[in-house]
LUMVEXMAR-7016 format. One record per residue (C-alpha): residue in one letter; x, y negated, z. Coordinates in pm, whole numbers, plus 50000, padded with zeros to 5 digits. Each point is the difference from the previous one (the first is absolute). Layout:
<atoms>
AXYZ ...
</atoms>
This chain:
<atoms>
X500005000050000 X501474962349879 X498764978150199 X500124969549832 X501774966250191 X497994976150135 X501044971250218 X499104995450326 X498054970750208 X500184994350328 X497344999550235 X498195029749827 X502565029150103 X498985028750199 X503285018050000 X497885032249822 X499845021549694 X496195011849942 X499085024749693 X496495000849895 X499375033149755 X497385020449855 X498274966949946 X496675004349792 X500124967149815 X503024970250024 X497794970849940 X501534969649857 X503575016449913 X501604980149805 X504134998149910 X499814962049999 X498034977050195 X496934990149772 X499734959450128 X496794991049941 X497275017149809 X497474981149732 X497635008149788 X500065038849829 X503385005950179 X497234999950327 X499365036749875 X503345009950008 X500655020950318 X502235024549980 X499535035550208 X502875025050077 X498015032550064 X501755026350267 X502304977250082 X502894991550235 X501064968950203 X503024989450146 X500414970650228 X503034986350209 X500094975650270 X496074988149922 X501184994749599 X498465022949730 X502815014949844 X499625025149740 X497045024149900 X499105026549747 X498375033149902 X500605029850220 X500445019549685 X503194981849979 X500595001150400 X503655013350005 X500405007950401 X500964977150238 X503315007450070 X501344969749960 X497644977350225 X500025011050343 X498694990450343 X496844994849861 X495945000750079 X497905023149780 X496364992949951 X497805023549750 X497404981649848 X498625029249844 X496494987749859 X500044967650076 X500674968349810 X502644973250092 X498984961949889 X501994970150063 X498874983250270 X496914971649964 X501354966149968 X497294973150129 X500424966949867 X497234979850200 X498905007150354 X498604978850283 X501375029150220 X500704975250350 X496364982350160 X498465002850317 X496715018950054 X497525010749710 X497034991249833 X497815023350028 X496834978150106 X500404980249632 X499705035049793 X496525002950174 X499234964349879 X501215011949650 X497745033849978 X497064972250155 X500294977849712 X502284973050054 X502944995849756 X503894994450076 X499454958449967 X496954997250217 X501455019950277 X503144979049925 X498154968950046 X498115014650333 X503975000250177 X500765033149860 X502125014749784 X504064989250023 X499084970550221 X498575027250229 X503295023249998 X502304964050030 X497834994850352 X500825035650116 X503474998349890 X500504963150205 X498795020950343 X502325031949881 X503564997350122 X503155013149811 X500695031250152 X496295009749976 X500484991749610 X502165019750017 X498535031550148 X497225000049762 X501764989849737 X502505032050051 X497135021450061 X498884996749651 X503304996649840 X500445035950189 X496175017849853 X500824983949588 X503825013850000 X498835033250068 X496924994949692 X503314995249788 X500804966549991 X503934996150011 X500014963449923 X497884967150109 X499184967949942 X498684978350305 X498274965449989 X499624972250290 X496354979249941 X498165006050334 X502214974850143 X499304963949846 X501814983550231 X503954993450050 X499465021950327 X498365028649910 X501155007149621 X503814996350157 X498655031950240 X498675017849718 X503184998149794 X501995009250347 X498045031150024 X500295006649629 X503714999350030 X500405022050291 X497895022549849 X502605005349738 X502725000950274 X497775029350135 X499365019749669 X501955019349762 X498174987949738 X500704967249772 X497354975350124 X499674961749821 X498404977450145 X497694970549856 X498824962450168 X496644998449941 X499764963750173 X497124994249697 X497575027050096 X497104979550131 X499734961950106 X499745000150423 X496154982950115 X502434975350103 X500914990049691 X497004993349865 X499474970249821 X503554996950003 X501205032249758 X503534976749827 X501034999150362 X500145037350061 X501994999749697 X501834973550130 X500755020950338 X500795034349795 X502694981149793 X501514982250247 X500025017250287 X499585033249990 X502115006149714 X502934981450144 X499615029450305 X499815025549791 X502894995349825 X502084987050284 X498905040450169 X500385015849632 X496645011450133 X498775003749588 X500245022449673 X497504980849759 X496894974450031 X496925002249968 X496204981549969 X496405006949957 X499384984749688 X495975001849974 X496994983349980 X499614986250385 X503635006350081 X502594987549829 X499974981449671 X502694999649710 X501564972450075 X500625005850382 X501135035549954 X502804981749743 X500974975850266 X500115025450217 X502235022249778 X501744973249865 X501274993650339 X500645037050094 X502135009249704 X502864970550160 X500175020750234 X500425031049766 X497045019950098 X497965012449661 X496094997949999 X498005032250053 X496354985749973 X496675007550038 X497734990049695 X496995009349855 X498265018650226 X496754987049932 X500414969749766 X502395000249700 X500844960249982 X503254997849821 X502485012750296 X501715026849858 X501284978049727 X501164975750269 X501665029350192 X502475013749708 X500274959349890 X502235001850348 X501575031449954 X497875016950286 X501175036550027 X496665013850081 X495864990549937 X498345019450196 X495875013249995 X498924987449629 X496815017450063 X498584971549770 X502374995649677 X499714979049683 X501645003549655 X501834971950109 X501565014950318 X501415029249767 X501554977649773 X501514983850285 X501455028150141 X501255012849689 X502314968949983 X501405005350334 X501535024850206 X497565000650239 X498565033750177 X495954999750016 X499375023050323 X496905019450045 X497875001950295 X497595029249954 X499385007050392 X498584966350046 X497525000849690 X498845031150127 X499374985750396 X498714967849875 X497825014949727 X501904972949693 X501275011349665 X502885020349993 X502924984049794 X500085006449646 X503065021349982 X499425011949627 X499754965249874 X503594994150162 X501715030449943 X499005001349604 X500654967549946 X503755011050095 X500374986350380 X501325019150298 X497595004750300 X500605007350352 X497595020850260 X499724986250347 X497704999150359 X499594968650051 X499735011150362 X498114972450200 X497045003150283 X498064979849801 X499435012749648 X502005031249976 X500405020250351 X502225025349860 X503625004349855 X499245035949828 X501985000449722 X498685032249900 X496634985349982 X501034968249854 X501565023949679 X496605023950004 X498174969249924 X502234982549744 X499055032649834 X496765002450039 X498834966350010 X502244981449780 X500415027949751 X503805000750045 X502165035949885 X501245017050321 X503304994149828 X499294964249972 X498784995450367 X502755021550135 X502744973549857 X497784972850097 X500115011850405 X504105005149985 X502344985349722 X497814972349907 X498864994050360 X503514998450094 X500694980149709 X496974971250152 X502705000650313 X503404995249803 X500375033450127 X500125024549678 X503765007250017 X499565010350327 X496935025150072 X497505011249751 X501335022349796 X501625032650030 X503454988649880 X503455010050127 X501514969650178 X496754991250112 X498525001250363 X498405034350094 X496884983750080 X497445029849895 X496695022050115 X499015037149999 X496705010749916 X498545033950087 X499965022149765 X497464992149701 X499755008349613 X501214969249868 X500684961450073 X496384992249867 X498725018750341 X501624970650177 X497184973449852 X497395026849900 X499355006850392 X500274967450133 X498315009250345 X502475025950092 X503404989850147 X502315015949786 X503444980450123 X501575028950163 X503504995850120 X501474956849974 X503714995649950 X501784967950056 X503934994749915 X499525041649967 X499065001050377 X496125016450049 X498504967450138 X499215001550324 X497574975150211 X501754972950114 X499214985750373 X501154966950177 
</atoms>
């Protein structure tokens, strides 16, 4: 056995040799590392049927057939794990979370199933205003706590890789917690974890009247913090219809980008005014829902390099169209899969879910939907050279499943838990407690 030579990056070593064989299906094997995926190449996934993996010091570092397994006499000192059966898929790479916020909203579904729509109940005191009141009351290590709890319960669904956002904050005080938590949340975990200022999620009541002055306070003060704490990955806003308009979302990333942090924005969730052409005008790495989408926000995007990240969890809690992934993907754009895990609109960061219904509800190829939940998810987090792919010199960031016919059981039955065995820097992920 050759094993090819990678390089190695410190913090990720764990000192240990781990050999996975006998392995149903190697999904996502690939010699090279693929970048990004647009357009047809979306149905390109490559599967290495009974298959072997080799990882060193939490780095994938060669794999193959076991017809052409020659021994392993020269690569001691090693774990052996059969996968007989089972399928191993890189791990899921989820681009847009709201994974840290106090308490839940449970009492505001009830309003929903009653009758009342997200922008009434928003208007009543509810929605994000109602999560930045419990959040205000919450202190950081109880953030934290909760925060790690369900950083633990989505790692072991498969997800090896995560975006988190501030936005329950608005105000200097409380999005500076957020972003504290966020960080030592990545101190904590294995996994890669960005992080996002969402200062521009909702205007406080106090500001009400008074909207330029919030701006005002989000540019010049609680940017300066951030980036005196390095507390930030990327920016983002709420640009819709009773939120945030065009032209403060461009102040607002206007100002972020001096202080090098990209924009990964919300737009057209339920009003397409323009936005996303405004978003790849400034370079923004990500838009993110595009539940509603124009002609016009396609050509945009195809003059960009912009990611358009899907949502499909939250159109299914909040009962809203489901983005129009064939209109993107065959007019030759890349797409990305992710939770959108908030307690607001999308209680959940099931990844395997969130794929099951890019299939079934946005008509997307399991092929398609599989790169749009790792490579191209890792891709929305400048990540895609790092975890994503099964690719020597790439982390060993994978799942397990039990044993099952083919990777099209993984969608097909979306209400069984699949995810078997988790492995993170080729360590079996264990939960992680303060």
């Amino acid at each position: 056995m050759n094993l090819r030579q990678f390089s190695k990056r410190e913090p990720y070593f764990y000192g240990m040799k781990l050999l996975i064989k006998n392995i149903k299906g190697l999904v996502g094997a690939r010699e090279t590392n693929p970048g990004i995926l647009s357009g047809a190449a979306m149905r390109e996934l490559p599967i290495l049927t009974n298959a072997w993996l080799a990882v060193e010091d939490g780095i994938i570092v060669d794999f193959g057939t076991m017809e052409e397994w020659g021994g392993i006499n020269d690569w001691r000192d090693l774990e052996v794990l059969d996968a007989s059966g089972k399928y191993l898929f890189p791990g899921w790479c989820d681009s847009h979370s709201h994974l840290v916020y106090a308490g839940n909203r449970e009492g505001e579904f009830v309003d929903r199933i009653k009758g009342h729509s997200y922008a009434e109940i928003a208007a009543n005191g509810g929605g994000i205003l109602n999560s930045a009141k419990k959040l205000a009351d919450a202190s950081e290590e109880e953030l934290l706590v909760a925060a790690l709890d369900r950083a633990n319960t989505i790692i072991q669904m498969g997800t090896t890789a995560l975006e988190i956002k501030s936005g329950y904050g608005l105000s200097v005080e409380s999005e500076l917690k957020m972003l504290r938590v966020i960080r030592k949340l990545s101190e904590i975990l294995p996994i890669p974890i960005k992080s996002t200022f969402l200062g521009a999620h909702a205007f406080p009541t106090e500001y009400k009247g008074k909207e330029d002055a919030y701006i005002d306070l989000i540019i010049s003060e609680m940017l300066p913090a951030i980036a005196e704490e390095n507390l930030a990955d990327y920016i983002d806003a709420f640009l819709e219809e009773g939120y945030f308009s065009i032209e403060q979302v461009t102040r607002i990333l206007d100002a972020g980008a001096k202080y090098g942090l990209k924009g990964k924005v919300h737009v057209n969730q339920f009003t397409a005014n323009g936005g996303v052409k405004a978003c790849v005008q400034r370079q923004c790495l990500t838009v993110d829902h595009l539940e509603e989408l124009t002609a016009a926000d396609v050509e945009a995007l195809k003059e960009g390099n912009t990611i358009p990240v899907a949502l499909p969890s939250c159109s299914l809690f909040l009962s809203i169209p489901y983005t129009p992934a064939r209109t993107l993907i065959d007019a030759g754009l890349p797409l990305a899969l992710a939770t959108d895990y908030n307690p607001g609109s999308t209680p959940s960061g099931n990844m395997n879910l969130v794929v099951a219904l890019a299939c079934f509800k946005m008509k997307m190829l399991p092929e398609e939907a599989f790169n749009a939940a790792t490579i191209n998810g890792a891709a929305a987090m400048e990540l895609e050279h790092e975890v994503g792919s099964i690719t020597p010199g790439m982390r060993a960031n994978f799942f397990l499943t039990k044993p099952m016919n083919s990777p099209y059981f993984l969608p097909y039955s979306f209400g069984e838990n699949l995810v078997d065995e988790v492995f993170v820097n080729g360590k079996k992920y264990a939960p992680i407690t303060l």
